[in-house]
N, C-alpha and C positions, 0 to 999 in steps of 0.2 A: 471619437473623442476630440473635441476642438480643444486649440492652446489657451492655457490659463490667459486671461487678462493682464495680468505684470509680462508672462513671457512675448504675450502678442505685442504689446506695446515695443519691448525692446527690437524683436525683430523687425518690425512695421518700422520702426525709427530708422533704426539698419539698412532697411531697401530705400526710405527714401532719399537718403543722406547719396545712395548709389543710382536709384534711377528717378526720382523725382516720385510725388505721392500717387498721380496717378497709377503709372506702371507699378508701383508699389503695391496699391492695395491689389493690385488681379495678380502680382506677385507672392503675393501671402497669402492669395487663397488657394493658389495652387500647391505652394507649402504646406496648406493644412490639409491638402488632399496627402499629401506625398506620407505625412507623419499619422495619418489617419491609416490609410494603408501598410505603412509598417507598423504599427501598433499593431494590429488584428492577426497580419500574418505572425507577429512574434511573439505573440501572446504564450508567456510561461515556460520560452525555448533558450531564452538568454540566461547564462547564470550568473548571476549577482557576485562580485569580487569584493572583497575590502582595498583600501587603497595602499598605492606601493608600499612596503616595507622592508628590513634587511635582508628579505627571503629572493629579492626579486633579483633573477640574473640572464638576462638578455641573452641566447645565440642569435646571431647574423649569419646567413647564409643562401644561395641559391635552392631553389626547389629541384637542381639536377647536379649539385655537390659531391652528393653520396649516388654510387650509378651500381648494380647488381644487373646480373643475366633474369630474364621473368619475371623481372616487377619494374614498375612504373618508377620514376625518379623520386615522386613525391611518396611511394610503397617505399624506397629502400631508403631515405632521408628518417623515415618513422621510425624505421626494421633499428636503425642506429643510433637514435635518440633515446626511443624507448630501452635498450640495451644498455649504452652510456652513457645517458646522459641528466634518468627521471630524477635522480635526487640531488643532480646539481644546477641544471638549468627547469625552469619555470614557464619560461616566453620566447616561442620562436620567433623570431622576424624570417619571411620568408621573405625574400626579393622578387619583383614583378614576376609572377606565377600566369601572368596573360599571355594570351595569341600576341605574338610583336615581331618588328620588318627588322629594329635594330637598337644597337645600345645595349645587348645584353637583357633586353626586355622594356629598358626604360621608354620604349616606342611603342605604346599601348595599340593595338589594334581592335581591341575589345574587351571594355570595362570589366563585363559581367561576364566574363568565360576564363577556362582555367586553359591553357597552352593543351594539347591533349600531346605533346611531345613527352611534359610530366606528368599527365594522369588526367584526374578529373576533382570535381567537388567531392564527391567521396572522398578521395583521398585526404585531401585536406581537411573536410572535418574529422576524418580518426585520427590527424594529429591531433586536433582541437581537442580531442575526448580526453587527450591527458596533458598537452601543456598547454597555456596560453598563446594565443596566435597574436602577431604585426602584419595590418597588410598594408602595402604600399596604395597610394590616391595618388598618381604622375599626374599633378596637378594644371600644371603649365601648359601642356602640351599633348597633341597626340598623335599616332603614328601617320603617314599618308597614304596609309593602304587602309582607313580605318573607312567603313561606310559615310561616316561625318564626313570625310574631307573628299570621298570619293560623290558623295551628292554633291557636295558644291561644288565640285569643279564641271558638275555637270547640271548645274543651275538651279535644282530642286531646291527653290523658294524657303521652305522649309528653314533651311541649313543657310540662310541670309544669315550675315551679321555675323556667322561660326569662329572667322579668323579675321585677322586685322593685316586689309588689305591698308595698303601706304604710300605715296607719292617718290616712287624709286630717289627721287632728288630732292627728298625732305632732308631737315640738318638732323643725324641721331649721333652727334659729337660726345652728349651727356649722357650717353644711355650704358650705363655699368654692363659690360659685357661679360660673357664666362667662358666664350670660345674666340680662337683667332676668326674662326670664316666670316661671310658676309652676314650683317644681319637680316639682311633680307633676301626671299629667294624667288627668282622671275617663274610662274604658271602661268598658264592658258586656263579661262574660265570663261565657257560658253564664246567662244574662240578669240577673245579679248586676251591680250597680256598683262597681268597682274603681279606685284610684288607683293608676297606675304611674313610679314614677323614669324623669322626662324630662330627663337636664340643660341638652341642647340645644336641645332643640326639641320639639311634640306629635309630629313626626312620625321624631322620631330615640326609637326607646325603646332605654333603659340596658339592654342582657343582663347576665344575675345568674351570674358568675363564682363564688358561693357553690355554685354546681351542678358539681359537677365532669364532667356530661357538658356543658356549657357549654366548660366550660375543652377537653375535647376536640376539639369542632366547630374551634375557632379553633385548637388545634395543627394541626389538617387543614388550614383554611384554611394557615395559615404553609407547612405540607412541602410543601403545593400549590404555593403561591407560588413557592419555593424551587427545586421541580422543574418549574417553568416560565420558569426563568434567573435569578431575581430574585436580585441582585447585594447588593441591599439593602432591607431591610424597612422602611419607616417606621409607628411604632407610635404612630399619631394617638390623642389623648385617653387616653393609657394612665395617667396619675396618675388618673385619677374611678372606675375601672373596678372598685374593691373596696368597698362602700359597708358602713357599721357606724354605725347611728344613733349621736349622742352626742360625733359625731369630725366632723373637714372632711371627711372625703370626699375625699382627697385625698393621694397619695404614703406612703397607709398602707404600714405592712409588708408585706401581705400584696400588696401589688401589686409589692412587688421582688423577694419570693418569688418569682411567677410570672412576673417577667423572667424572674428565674433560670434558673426551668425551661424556659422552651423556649429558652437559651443553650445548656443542656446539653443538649438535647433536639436541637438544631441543628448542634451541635458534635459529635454521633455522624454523621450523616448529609450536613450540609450546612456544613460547615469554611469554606467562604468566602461564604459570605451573613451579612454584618454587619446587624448592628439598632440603627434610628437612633428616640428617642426624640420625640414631639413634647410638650413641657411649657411649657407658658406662665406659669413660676411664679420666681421668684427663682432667681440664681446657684448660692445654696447649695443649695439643691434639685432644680435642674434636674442640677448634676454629679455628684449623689449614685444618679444611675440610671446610673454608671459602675462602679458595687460596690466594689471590689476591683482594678479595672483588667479583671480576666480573667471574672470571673463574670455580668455583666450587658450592657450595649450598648457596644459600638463605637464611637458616635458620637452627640453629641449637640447640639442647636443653641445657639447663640449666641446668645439672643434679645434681649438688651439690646442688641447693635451698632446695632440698626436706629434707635431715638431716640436714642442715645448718637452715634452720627457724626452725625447732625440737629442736634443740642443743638452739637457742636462748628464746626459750619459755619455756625449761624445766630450764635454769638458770635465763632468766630473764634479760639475758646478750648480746646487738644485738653488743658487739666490734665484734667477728667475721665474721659479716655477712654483717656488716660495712667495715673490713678492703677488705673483700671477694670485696663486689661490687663498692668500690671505683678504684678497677682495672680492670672494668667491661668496654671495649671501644666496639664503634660499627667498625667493620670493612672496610664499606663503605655504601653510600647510598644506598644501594639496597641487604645489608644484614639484617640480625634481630635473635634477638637470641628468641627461645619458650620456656616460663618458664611456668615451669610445677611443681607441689607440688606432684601429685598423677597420678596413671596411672595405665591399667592395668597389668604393673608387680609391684613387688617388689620397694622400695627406696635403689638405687644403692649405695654401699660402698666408690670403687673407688673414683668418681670424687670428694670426699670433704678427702682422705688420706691425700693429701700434704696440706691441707687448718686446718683440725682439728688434733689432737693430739690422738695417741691411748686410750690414757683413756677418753678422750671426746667421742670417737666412743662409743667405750665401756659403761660409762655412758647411752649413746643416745639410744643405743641397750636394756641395761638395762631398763629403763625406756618403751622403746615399750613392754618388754617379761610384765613387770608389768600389762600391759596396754590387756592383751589377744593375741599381737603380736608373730612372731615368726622373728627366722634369719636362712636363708641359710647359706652356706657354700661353698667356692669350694680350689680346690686344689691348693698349691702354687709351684712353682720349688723345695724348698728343698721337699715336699711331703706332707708337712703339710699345714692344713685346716685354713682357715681366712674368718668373716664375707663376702661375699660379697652383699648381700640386706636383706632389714629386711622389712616383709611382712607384712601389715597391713594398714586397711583402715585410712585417715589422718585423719577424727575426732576420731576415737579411740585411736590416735596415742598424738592428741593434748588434749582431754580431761583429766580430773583428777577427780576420785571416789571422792576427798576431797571437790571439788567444788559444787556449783547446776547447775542445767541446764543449767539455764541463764546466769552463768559465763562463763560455758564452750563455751558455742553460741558464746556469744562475743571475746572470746581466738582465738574460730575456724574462724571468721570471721576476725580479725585481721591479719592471719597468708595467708586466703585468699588474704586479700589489700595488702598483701605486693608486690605479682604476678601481680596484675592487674597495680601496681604506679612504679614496676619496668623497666627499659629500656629494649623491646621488644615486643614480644605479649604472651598473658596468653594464654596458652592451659588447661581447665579444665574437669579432668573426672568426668564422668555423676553424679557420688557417693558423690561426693563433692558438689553437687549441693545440697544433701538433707542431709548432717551427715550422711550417712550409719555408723552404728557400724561393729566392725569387724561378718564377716560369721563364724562365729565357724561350725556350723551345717555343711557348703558347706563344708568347708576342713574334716568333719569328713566322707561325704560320698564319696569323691572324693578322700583323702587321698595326696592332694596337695595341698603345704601351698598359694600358690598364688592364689587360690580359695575363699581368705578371704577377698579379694576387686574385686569380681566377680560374684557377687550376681543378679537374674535379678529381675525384676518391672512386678509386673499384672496392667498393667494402672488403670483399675477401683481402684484398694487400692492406686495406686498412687495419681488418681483425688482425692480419700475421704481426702488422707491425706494431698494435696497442699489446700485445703480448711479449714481442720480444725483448727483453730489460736491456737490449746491448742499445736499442734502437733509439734516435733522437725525439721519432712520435711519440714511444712510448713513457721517456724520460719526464720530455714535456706534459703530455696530456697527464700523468699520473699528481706532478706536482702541483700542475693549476688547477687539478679538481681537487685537491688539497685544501689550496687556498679557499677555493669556492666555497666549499664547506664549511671553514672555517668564518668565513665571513658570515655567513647566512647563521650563523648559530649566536650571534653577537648582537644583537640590540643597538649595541653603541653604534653602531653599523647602518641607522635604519635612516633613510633618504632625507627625513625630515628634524635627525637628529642636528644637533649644534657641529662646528667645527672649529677650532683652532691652529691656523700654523705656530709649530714653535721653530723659531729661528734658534737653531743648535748649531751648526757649523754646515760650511758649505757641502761639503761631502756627503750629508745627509738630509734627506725628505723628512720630515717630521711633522706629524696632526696630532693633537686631542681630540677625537671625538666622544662626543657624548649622547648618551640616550635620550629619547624625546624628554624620559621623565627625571633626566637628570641624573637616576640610580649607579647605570654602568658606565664607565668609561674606559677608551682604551688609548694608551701613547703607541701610537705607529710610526716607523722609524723605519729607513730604507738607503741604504750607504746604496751611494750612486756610482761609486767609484771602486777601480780595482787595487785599493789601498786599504789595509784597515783602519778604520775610523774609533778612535778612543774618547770619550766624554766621560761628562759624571753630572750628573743631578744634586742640587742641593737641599738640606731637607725643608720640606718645605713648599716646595716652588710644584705649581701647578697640584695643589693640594696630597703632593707627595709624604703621607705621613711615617712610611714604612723602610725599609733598607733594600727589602727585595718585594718585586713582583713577578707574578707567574707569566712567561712569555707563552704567548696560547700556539707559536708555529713551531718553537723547538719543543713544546711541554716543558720547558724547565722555569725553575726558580733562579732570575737575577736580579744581583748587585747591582741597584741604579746609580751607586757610587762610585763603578767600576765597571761601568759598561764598554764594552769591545766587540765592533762590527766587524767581519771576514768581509773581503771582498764580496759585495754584491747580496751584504747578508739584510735580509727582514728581521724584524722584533716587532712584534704588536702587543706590549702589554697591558693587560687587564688591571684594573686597578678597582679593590673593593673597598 
């Protein structure tokens, strides 16, 4: 099956915009070998999804999180999802599930294989068989143990052009960097000294997307993905992936181009596998890998919520996160943005600089190191060193020694509702699910700080402790799969629904959301502070026509004339 004529055109424009028409057209027609062959092989195995809706609720996690005696990691990840998890979560993201040297996986050794540490592809499609799967595309980079890097250092023609080698004494002053180390790292290749584009790491080297059999390898990777269930692609470090001395290195053109192309390129073959962006770079930039609404990804992360609800619970004070998400639009029907609080990296710096104030970072920082946190650092063009993420698990992050437990619970559980009642979908890591405290122990023997929200689970202590009611896991996970519920049953709720901040008083978070069709709405409301919050609604206002509405988390009927928050309290009311 060769590509429609409108899709050929677009892609064909695509490749020559990146390698000139020649290499272009022997470029396309190797693409339509590529889409020709997965067509055939996928013929009738892929199952058709409708697009996101209120229903949809993200876990994050590693494939060796949940760890049992006689089964595989990715066997006992299933054994506990399927137990706790089928009718609150929808879509697994599993984290780099490859053979990898380092980074916790992000150092791909082999696209197409599964680590056999956690299992194998069986395993992972019998998760497939009841949720939705995320796999990761480590776009950027690949490990130096991979056969790619290991032919070229040993001259095999082939593998020409794989990485971008560079003039040790070139200027890269402007190149947006994301680690303090050097950007470049000295190898021997066919017994010459060579420096190759490291961004991340010596052992993550940068592939040279200027090759357009490059750019091939990784469409394969993607169809592979795609025709192995994946629901949704996450496109890790995809802003560094086009490098052009002189420039940042960073969300050039030529890296939206080649969104582009495999949109369209995916959009022939594979209609319901959405692509979720990973950018740790400002608002306006980060939304800008939404194109057009229709042309580029589906979904992209929220990466300022994670210091920005921090910032509003260590003051108390939600005007900023108010002022944040009242310029918060969807791009189009069939985008959505993934809000996420915690993950397994670090809480990025960047994407909340132009949003909070240096001394508010600062503060926010301050506060995590308080709390057993730590903060990274990388280098900036004048030379000098600035926050870039501060590492720490999010209820260590939101707790306070001054409080009790049960304050804290309902703190951490507030700061949860905010992701779930905000416009998009909540992606939640597993840690979150139960208060994990910060890992001191893991970063001491590991001797890396992002080790400290990468702790794993022996299911059996996990089982004792989802049952014990004295217990903090149990406290927690019982209440956010509460919430969980309760969102997924709400329409007003659904990604492409409308949104409203109401500016009520500082103390409280407040949306209107409403349904695609208008019908349902609900006022969500989330005292941020350990103070009760009192207001009143006027009749009227926010087409308020009633005295009371049903709040869907207490089940009761309130007085919106006479409303009164508890410390750390939710209301989401329904209004018919």
């Amino acid at each position: 099956m060769s590509v429609p004529k409108i899709s050929r055109e677009i892609i064909i424009n695509k490749l020559v915009f990146l390698y000139g028409r020649d290499r272009a057209q022997n470029t396309f027609k190797k693409i339509n070998e590529l889409i020709d062959r997965y067509q055939k092989n996928s013929a009738g195995k892929i199952p058709k999804a409708d697009y996101l809706n209120e229903k949809d609720v993200i876990l994050i996690t590693y494939g060796d999180n949940i760890q049992t005696a006689n089964k595989t990691s990715l066997q006992s990840l299933f054994k506990f999802a399927d137990k706790y998890l089928e009718q609150a979560i929808n879509i697994i993201h599993i984290l780099p599930f490859y053979p990898y040297s380092s980074d916790d996986g992000f150092s791909v050794i082999d696209y197409k294989k599964v680590n056999p540490v956690l299992g194998d592809w069986k395993d992972i499609e019998d998760i497939g068989q009841k949720f939705n799967l995320m796999f990761d595309l480590v776009a950027n980079h690949i490990s130096s143990e991979s056969i790619w890097f290991k032919e070229y250092l040993q001259g095999n023609p082939k593998y020409d052009d794989y990485f971008i080698s560079v003039d040790k004494d070139s200027d890269l002053s402007s190149v947006t960097r994301a680690r303090t180390h050097p950007l470049l790292t000295k190898f021997k290749r066919k017994g010459e000294e060579i420096y190759l584009w490291t961004t991340y790491s010596p052992d993550q080297i940068d592939i040279n997307f200027a090759n357009e059999n490059v750019l091939l390898k990784i469409i394969d990777v993607i169809l592979f993905y795609a025709g192995k269930g994946a629901r949704v692609i996450r496109l890790d470090a995809i802003g560094h992936i086009w490098k052009k001395l002189g420039t940042s290195c960073i969300n050039l053109k030529e890296t939206h181009i080649i969104i582009q192309l495999i949109r369209a390129i995916l959009d022939e073959i594979f209609p319901d596998t959405l692509l979720l962006t990973q950018t740790n770079v400002p608002h306006r930039e980060n939304i800008s890998y939404f194109g057009n609404g229709y042309n580029e990804v589906q979904l992209v992360y929220q990466f300022a919520l994670p210091l920005l609800i921090l910032h509003t619970f260590y003051t108390g004070d939600a005007s900023r996160l108010l002022e944040w998400a009242s310029g918060v639009k969807n791009v189009s029907d069939k985008t959505a943005f993934f809000n996420v609080l915690a993950t397994h990296d670090g809480l990025g710096v960047v994407p909340v600089k132009a949003i909070l104030t240096d001394r508010e970072i600062t503060d926010t920082a301050d506060n995590i190191k308080e709390r057993g946190g730590f903060i990274s650092y990388k280098t900036v063009k004048d030379g000098s060193k600035e926050p870039y993420e501060m590492n720490t698990t999010y209820y260590s992050a939101v707790a306070d020694s001054k409080n009790s437990e049960e304050l804290n619970i309902k703190k951490f559980i507030a700061s949860q509702a905010i992701i779930l009642s905000l416009l998009g979908i909540p992606g939640i890591y597993i840690h979150s699910l139960f208060g994990t405290e910060n890992y001191l122990e893991g970063v001491e023997k590991t001797g890396k700080r992002r080790t400290i929200n990468r702790k794993k689970f022996q299911y059996n202590k996990l089982k004792e402790d989802l049952v014990n009611s004295d217990s903090r896991e149990h406290k927690i996970f019982t209440e956010f799969i509460k919430l969980i519920y309760k969102r997924k049953s709400e329409e007003a709720f659904h990604p492409n629904g409308k949104q409203e901040v109401l500016f009520l008083k500082k103390g409280i978070f407040s949306l209107l959301r409403t349904s695609p069709d208008g019908k349902e709405k609900i006022i969500a409301l989330h005292n941020v502070t350990d103070s009760i919050q009192k207001f009143r609604f006027t009749k009227n206002q926010y087409d308020l026509s009633k005295k009371e509405y049903f709040d869907i988390i207490s089940e009761k009927k309130i007085n919106i004339e006479k409303i009164s928050l508890k410390p750390y309290q939710i209301m989401w009311l329904k209004i018919f």
